[in-house]
C-alpha positions as CSV (number, residue, x, y, z in Angstrom):
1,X,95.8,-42.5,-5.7
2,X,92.9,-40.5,-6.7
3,X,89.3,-42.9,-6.3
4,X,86.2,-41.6,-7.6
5,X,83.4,-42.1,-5.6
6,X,79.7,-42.8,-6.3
7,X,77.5,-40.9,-4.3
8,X,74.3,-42.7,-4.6
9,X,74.4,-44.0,-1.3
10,X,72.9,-47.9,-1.1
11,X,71.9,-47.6,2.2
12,X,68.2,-47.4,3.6
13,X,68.1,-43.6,5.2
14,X,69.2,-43.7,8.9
15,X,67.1,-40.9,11.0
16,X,69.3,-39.0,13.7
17,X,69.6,-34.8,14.4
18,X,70.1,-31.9,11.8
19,X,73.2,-30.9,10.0
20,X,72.5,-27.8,8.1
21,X,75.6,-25.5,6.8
22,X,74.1,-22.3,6.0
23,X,76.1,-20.7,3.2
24,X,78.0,-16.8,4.1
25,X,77.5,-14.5,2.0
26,X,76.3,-14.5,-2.0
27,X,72.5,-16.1,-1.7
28,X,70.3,-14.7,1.1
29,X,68.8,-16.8,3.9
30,X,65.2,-16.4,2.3
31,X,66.7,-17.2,-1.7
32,X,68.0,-20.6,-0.1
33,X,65.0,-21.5,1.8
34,X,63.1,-20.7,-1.8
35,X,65.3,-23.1,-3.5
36,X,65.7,-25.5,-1.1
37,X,61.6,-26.2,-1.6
38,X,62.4,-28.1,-5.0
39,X,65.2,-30.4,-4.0
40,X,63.8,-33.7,-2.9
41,X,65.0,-37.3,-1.0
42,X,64.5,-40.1,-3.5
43,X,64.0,-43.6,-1.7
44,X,64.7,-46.4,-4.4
45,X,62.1,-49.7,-3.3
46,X,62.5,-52.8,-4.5
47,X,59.5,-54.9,-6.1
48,X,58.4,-55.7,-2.6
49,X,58.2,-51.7,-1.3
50,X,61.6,-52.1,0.6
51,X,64.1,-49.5,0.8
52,X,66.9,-50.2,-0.9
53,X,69.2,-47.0,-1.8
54,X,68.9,-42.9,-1.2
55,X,69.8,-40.1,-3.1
56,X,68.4,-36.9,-4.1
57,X,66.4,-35.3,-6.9
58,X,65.0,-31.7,-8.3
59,X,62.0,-30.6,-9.0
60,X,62.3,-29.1,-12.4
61,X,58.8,-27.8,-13.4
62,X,55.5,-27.5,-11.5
63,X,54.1,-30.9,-12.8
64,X,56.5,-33.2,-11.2
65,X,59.0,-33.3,-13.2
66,X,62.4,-34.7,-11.5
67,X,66.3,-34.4,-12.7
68,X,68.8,-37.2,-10.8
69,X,71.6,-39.6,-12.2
70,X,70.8,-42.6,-13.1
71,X,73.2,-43.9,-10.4
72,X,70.5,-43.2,-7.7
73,X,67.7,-44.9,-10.0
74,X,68.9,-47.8,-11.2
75,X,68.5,-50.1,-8.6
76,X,64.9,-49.8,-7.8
77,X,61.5,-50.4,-9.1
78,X,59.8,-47.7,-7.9
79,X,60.6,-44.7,-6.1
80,X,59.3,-42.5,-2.8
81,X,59.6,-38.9,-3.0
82,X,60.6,-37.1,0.6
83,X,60.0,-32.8,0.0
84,X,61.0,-30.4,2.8
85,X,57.8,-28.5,4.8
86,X,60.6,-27.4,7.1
87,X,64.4,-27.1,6.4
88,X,65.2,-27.7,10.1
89,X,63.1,-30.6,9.7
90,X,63.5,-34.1,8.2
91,X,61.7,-34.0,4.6
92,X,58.4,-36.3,4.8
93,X,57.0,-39.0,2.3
94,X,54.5,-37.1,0.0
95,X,54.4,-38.7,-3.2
96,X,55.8,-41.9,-5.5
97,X,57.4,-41.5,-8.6
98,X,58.2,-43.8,-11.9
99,X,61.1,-43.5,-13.9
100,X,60.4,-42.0,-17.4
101,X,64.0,-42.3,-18.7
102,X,67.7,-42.2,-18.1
103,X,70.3,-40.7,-20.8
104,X,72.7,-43.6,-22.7
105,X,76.3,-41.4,-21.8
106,X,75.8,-39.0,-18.9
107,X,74.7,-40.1,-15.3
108,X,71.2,-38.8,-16.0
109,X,67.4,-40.0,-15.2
110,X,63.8,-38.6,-14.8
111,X,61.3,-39.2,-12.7
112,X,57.8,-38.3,-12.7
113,X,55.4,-37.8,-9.7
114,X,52.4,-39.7,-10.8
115,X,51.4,-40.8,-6.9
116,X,50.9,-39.6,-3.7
117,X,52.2,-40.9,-0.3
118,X,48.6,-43.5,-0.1
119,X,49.8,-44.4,-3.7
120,X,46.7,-42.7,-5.6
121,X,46.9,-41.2,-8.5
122,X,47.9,-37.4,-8.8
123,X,46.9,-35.4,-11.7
124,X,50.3,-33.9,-12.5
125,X,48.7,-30.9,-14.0
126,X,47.6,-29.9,-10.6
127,X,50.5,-30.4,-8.2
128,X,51.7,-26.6,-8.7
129,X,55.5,-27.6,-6.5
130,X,57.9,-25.6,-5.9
131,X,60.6,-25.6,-9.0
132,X,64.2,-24.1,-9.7
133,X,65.0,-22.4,-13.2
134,X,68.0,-23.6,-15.0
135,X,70.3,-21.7,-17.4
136,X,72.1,-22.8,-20.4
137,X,75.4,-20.6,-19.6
138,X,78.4,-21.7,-19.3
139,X,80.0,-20.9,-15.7
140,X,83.3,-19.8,-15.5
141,X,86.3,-21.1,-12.7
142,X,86.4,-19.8,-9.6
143,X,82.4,-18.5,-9.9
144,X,80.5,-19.5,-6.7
145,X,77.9,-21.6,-5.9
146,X,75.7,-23.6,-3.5
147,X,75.3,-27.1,-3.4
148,X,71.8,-28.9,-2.1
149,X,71.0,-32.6,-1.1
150,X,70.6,-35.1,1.3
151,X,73.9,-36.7,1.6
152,X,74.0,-39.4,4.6
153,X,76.2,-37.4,6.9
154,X,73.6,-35.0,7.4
155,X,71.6,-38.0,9.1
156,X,68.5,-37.3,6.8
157,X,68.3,-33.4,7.2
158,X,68.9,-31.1,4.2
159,X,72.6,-30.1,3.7
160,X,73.6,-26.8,1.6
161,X,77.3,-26.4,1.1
162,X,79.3,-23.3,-0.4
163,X,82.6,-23.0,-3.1
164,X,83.3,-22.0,-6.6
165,X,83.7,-24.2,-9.5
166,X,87.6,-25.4,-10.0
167,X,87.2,-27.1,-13.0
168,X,85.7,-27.4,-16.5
169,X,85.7,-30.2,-18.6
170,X,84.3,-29.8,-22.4
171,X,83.3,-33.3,-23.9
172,X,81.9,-33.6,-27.8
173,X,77.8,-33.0,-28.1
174,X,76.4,-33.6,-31.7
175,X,78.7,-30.9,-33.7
176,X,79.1,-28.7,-30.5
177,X,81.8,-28.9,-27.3
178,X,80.2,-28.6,-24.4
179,X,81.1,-29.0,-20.8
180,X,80.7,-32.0,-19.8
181,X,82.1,-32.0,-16.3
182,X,82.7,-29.7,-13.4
183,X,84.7,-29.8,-10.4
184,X,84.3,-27.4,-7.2
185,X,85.6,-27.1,-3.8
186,X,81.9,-27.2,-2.2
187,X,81.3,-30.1,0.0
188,X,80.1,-33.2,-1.8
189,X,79.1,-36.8,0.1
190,X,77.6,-39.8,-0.4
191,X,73.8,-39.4,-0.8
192,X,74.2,-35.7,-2.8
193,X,74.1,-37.7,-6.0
194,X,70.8,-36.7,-7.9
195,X,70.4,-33.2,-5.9
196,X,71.2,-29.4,-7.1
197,X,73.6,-26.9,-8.0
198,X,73.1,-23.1,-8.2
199,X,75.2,-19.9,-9.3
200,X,75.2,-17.0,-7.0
201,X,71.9,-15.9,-8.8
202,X,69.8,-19.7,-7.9
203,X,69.8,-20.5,-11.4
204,X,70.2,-24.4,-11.7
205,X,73.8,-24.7,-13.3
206,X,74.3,-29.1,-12.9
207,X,73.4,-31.8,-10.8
208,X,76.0,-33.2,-8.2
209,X,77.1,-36.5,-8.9
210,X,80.5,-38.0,-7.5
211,X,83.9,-36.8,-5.6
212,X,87.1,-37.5,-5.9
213,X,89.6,-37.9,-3.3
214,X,93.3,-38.0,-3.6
215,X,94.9,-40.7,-1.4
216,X,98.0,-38.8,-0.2
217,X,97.1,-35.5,0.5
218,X,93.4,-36.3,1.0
219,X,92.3,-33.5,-1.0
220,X,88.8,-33.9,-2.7
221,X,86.7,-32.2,-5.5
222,X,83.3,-32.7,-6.0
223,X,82.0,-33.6,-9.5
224,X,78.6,-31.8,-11.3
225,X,76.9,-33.1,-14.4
226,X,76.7,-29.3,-16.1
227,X,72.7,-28.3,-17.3
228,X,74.6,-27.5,-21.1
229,X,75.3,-31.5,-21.1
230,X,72.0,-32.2,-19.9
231,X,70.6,-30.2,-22.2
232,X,72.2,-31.0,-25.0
233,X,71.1,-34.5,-24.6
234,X,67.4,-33.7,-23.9
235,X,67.5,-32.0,-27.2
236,X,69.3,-34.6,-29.1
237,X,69.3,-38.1,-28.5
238,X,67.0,-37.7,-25.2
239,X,66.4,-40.2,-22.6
240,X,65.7,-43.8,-23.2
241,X,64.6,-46.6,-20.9
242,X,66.6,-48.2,-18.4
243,X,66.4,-51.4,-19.7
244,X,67.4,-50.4,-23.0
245,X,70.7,-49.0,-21.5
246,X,71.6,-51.8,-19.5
247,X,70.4,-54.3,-22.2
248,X,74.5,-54.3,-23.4
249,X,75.5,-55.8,-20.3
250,X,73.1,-58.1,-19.3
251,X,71.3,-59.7,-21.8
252,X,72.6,-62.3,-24.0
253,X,70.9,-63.0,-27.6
254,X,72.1,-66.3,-28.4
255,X,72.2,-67.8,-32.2
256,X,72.8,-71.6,-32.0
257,X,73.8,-71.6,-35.6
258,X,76.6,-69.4,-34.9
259,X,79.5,-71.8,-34.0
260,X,83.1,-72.4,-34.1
261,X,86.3,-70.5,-34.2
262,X,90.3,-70.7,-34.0
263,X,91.5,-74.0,-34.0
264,X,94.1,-75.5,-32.2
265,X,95.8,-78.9,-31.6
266,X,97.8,-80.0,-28.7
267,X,98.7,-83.5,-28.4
268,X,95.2,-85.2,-27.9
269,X,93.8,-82.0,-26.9
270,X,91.1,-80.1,-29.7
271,X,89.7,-76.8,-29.5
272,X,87.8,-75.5,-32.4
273,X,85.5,-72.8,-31.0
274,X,88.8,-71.3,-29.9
275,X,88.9,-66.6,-29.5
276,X,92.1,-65.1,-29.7
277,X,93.7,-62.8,-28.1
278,X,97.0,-61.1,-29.7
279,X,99.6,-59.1,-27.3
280,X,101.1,-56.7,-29.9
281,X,104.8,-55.9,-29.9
282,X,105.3,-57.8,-26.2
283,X,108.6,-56.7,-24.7
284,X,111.5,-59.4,-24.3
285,X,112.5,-60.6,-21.6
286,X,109.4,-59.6,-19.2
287,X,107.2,-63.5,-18.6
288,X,103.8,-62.6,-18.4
289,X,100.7,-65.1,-17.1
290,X,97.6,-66.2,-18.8
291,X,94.9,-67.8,-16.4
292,X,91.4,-68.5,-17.5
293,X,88.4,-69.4,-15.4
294,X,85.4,-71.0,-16.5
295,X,82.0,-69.3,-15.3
296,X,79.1,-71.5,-14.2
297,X,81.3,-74.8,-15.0
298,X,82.6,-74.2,-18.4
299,X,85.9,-75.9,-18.9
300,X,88.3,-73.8,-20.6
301,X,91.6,-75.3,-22.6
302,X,94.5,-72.5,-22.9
303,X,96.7,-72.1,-26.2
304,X,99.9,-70.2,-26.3
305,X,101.9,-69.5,-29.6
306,X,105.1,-68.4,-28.3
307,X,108.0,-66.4,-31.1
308,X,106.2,-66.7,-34.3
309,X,105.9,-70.1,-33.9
310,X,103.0,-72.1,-35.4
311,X,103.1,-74.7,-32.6
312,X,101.3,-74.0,-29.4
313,X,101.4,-75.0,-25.7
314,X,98.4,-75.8,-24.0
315,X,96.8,-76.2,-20.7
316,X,93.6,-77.3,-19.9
317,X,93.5,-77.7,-15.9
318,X,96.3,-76.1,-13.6
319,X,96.0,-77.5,-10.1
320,X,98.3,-74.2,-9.0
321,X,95.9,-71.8,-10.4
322,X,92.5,-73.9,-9.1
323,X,92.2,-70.9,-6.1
324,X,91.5,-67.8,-8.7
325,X,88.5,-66.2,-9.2
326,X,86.8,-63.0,-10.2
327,X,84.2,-60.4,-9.1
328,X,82.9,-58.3,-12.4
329,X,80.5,-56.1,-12.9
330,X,79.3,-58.4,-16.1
331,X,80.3,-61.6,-14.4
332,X,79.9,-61.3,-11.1
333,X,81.1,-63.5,-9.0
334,X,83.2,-65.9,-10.9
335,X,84.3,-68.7,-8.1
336,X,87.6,-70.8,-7.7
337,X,87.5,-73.5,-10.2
338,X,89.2,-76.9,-10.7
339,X,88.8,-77.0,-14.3
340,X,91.1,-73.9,-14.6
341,X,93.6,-73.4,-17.1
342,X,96.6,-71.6,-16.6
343,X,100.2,-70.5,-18.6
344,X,103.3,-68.5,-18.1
345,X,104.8,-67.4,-21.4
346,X,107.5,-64.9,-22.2
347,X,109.0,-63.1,-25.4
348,X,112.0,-64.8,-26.4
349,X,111.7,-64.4,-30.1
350,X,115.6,-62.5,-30.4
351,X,113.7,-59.0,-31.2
352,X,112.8,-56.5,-28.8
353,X,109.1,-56.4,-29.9
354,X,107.2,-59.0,-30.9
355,X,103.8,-60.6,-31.0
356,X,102.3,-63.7,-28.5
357,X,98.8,-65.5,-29.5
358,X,96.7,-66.7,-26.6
359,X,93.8,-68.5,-27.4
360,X,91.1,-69.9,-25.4
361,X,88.3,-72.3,-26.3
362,X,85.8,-75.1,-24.5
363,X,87.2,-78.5,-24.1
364,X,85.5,-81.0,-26.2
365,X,84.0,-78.1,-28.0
366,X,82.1,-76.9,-24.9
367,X,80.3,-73.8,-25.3
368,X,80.2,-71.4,-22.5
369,X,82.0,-68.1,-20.8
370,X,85.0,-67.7,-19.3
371,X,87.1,-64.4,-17.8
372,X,91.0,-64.4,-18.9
373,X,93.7,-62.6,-16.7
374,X,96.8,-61.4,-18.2
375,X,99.3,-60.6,-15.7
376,X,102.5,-59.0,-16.2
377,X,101.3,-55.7,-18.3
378,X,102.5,-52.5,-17.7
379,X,102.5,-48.8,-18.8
380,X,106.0,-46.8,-18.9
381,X,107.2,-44.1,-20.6
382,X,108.7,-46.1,-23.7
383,X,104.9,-46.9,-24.5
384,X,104.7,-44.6,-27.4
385,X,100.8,-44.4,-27.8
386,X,100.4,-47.2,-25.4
387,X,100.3,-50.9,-25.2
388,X,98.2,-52.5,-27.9
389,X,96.4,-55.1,-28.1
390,X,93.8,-57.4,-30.7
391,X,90.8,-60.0,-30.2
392,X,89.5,-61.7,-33.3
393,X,86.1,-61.9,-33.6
394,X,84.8,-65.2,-34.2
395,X,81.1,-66.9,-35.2
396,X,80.9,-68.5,-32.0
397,X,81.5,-65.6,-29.8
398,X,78.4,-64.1,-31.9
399,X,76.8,-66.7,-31.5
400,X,77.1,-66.8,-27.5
401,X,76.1,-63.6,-27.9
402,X,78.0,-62.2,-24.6
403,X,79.2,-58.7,-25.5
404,X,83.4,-58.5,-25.6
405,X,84.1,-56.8,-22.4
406,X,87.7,-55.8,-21.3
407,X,89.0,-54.5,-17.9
408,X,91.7,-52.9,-17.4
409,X,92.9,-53.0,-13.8
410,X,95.7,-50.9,-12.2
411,X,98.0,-52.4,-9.6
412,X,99.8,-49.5,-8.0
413,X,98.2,-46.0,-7.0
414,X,100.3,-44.1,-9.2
415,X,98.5,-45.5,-12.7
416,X,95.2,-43.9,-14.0
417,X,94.5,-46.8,-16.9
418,X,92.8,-45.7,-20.1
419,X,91.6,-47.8,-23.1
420,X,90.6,-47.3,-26.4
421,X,89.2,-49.0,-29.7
422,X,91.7,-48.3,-32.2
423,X,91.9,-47.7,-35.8
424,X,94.5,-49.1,-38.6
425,X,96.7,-45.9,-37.2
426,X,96.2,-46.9,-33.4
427,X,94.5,-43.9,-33.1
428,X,91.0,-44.0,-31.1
429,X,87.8,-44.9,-33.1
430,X,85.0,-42.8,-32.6
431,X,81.6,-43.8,-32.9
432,X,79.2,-39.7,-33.8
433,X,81.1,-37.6,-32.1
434,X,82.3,-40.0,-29.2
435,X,85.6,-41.8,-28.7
436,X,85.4,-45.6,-28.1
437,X,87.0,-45.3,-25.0
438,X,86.9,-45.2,-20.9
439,X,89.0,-43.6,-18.4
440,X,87.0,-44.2,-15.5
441,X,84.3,-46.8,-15.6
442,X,81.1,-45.7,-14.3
443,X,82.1,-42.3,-15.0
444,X,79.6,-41.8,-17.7
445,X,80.7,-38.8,-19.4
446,X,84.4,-40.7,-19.5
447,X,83.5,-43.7,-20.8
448,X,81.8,-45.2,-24.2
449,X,78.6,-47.1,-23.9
450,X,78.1,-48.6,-20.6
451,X,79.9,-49.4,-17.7
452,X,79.9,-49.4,-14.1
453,X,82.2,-48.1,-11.2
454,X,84.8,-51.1,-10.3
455,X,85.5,-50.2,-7.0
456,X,83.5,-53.3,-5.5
457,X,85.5,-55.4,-8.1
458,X,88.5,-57.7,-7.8
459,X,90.3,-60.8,-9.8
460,X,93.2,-62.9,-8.1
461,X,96.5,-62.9,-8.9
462,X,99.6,-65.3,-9.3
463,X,100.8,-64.8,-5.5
464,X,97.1,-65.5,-4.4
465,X,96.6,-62.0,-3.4
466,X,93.5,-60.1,-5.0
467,X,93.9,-56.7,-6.4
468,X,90.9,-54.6,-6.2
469,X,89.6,-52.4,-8.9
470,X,88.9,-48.5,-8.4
471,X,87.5,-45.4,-9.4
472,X,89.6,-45.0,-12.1
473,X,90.3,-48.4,-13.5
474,X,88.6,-48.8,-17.1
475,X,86.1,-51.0,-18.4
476,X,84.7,-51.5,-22.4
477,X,81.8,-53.0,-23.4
478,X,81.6,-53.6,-27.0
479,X,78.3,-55.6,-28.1
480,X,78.9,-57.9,-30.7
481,X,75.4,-59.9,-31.2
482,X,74.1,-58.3,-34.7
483,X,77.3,-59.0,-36.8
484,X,76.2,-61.9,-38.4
485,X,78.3,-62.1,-41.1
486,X,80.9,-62.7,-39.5
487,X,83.6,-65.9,-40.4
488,X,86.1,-67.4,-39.0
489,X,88.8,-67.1,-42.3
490,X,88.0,-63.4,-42.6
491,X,89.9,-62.3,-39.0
492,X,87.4,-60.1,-38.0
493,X,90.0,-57.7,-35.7
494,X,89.1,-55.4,-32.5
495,X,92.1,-53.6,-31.8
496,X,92.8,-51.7,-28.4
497,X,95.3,-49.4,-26.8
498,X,96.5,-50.1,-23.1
499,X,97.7,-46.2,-21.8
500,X,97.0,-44.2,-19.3
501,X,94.8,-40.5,-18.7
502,X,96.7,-38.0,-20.5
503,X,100.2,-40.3,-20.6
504,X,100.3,-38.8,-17.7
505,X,100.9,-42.0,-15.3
506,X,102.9,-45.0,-15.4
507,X,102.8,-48.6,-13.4
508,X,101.6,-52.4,-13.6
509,X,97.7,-53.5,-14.4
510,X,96.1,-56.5,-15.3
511,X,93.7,-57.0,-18.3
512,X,90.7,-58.9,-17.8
513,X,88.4,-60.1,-20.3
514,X,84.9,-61.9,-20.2
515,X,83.7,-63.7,-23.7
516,X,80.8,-66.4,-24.3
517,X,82.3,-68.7,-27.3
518,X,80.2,-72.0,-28.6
């Protein structure tokens, strides 16, 4: 299976002997050692001054101005700025520099030198560095270029690397296509996020940014955010503040008098602040499983309407199921649970296709958040668009004020998931000019709003085995705290589709989601 990896390297720079590939042919020796003045090391320091991540950066003008993703920024608080006085040397601490903005949908952030290495004040007017010129032209495949940064296996020493450009991606900019995406064969590692790429003239054509691998063959492209897309988005929308991007995922606005949902009645069990969740068109004969965990002590009670039927069975603690848990990027660490519920349902209606309710609520009305695990889901050639999927918005998920997140979470190497809002049609929404959809999370020109890279993520599974998310598993964010107005007898409907990149790939996944009700 193919994993993309993030190249902002979250590791404090380790300081051992030189690695520099000099490039044959196209560039000369003195047109590399020119551009090689404006790439830069970028320490990210926590609040206390400790190192925390590297990456790498470009100087863009003579005041200080510096291009990087916002992969390489995003976990610090301020930022040390290493620049080369001698290639075959280590680059040295001159300045500090604060983040002046990242960019909502490409991996993009930047910097400004305001500092220098005693942490006075610079006048940026006067720094007169070394810069590299950009162009606005499209490349074309199989044109060369160079690749500068300080990944880690260069042990700290700048690395330039050599190859053509495989691949070009166009993604939707305003009322213009643009690429949004390269690939090339030039050498790309861990610690190159944030640094440069150049055409065989040194013009600044995209800023390296992850590589994909491919886990049979081992074959591996490198993957440039193109200067047109950066562009484009300087001129349009521009950059915002971190905080303001990442304000989807972690905060939570809560209105106490938002409350309530589905209702449901089992025996002398009562949920009323119950979201549900609709599998569309559910094969027969297939059983699927339904397990949710309670976060931070919330007790979760679990509803199934099986085969149209108006009568439920519920769960509210499941001894067998008291060992899951969950590692999310909006959750995180979700731990094993005795208070979790837990059913196994199948589609035994007499038809080939038809519809399942789940719904899940707090016991005694508790509010709270919870993460639900569907296993048994799958992606095959008989999909037709895909497998789709509803959750019906209800006051007290506004209320909680948790944005609706979904995972979805591949189980074999051969499936590449992909999601999407859908419309009456089950065609995608689109939101401007974007899709609301994501191939690869963390891939930010492949996926709506924000999301992260789920290779560090896991949930557990029936057998007790976890399954580990990946470069190409999907994640949605949808925020849902402004809309008010909503009720619970108006079935407020968000309906997604399950598929894979391109229909190209078929296998089993899981779907995850994480919802606040109260």
């Amino acid at each position: 299976m193919r994993r993309l990896l993030w190249l902002g390297l979250m590791l404090v720079v380790v300081v051992t002997p030189v690695w520099v590939i000099e490039a044959q042919g196209g560039l000369s020796r003195q047109q590399i050692e020119t551009i090689a003045l404006s790439v830069v090391q970028i320490v990210a320091l926590d609040e206390d001054g400790r190192e925390i991540s590297a990456g790498s950066g470009t100087v863009v003008d003579r005041d200080g101005t510096i291009l990087t993703n916002r992969h390489v920024v995003d976990a610090g608080s301020d930022y040390a700025i290493y620049v080369l006085e001698d290639l075959r040397e280590r680059p040295v601490l001159r300045y500090y520099a604060t983040l002046t903005g990242v960019a909502a949908n490409i991996d993009l952030a930047a910097l400004q030198i305001d500092r220098d290495e005693d942490g006075n004040r610079v006048n940026a007017s006067r720094l007169d560095l070394s810069f590299v010129d950009a162009v606005n032209d499209d490349v074309g495949h199989g044109e060369g270029i160079y690749i500068f940064g300080f990944p880690d296996l260069g042990n700290g020493y700048l690395v330039v690397t050599q190859g053509t450009i495989t691949t070009i991606e166009n993604g939707d900019f305003g009322n213009a296509r643009l690429p949004n995406w390269y690939q090339t064969d030039a050498e790309v590692s861990p610690g190159n996020s944030g640094g440069l790429a150049v055409n065989l003239s040194g013009e600044f054509i995209g800023i390296p940014t992850a590589v994909e691998t491919e886990g049979e063959t081992l074959g591996r492209l490198g993957g440039i955010t193109p200067f047109p897309a950066i562009q484009a988005v300087l001129d349009g929308e521009g950059l915002v503040s971190l905080d303001e991007v990442n304000s989807i995922v972690n905060n939570v606005e809560r209105n106490p008098q938002l409350v309530g949902g589905v209702s449901v009645t089992c025996g002398n069990m009562t949920i009323t602040n119950g979201v549900e969740f609709v599998i569309r068109q559910m094969r027969a004969g297939f059983t699927y499983t339904a397990t949710a965990v309670g976060i931070d002590g919330f007790d979760p009670a679990l509803a199934v309407f099986e085969n149209n039927s108006n009568t439920a069975r519920c769960n509210d603690d499941a001894p067998a199921a008291d060992y899951y848990e969950a590692d999310l990027p909006t959750s995180g660490l979700v731990t094993p649970s005795s208070l979790t519920a837990q059913l196994a349902f199948s589609q035994n209606s007499g038809r080939g296709l038809n519809d399942v309710r789940i719904v899940v609520g707090g016991i005694d009305n508790q509010a709270g958040e919870f993460v639900l695990i569907l296993e048994g889901m799958v992606v095959t050639e008989a999909d037709g668009n895909g497998d789709p999927f509803s959750v019906r918005l209800t006051p007290g998920m506004v209320g909680w004020g948790r944005p609706l997140t979904l995972y979805m979470i591949s189980l074999t190497g051969d499936l590449d998931p992909l999601m999407y809002l859908a419309d009456f049609d089950w065609e995608p929404v689109r939101f401007g000019s974007e899709e609301v959809s994501c191939d690869d999370a963390g891939f930010f020109s492949l996926c709506w709003g924000d999301s992260e890279d789920l290779s560090n993520s896991y949930v557990s599974l029936k057998q007790g085995a976890a399954v580990g998310g990946y470069g190409l598993d999907a994640m949605l964010v949808l925020p849902i705290s402004g809309l008010d107005e909503v009720r619970v007898e108006d079935e407020y409907v968000f309906d997604f589709v399950m598929t894979s990149s391109s229909r190209e790939s078929f296998g089993d996944y899981v779907v995850v989601m994480h919802v606040g009700t109260q």
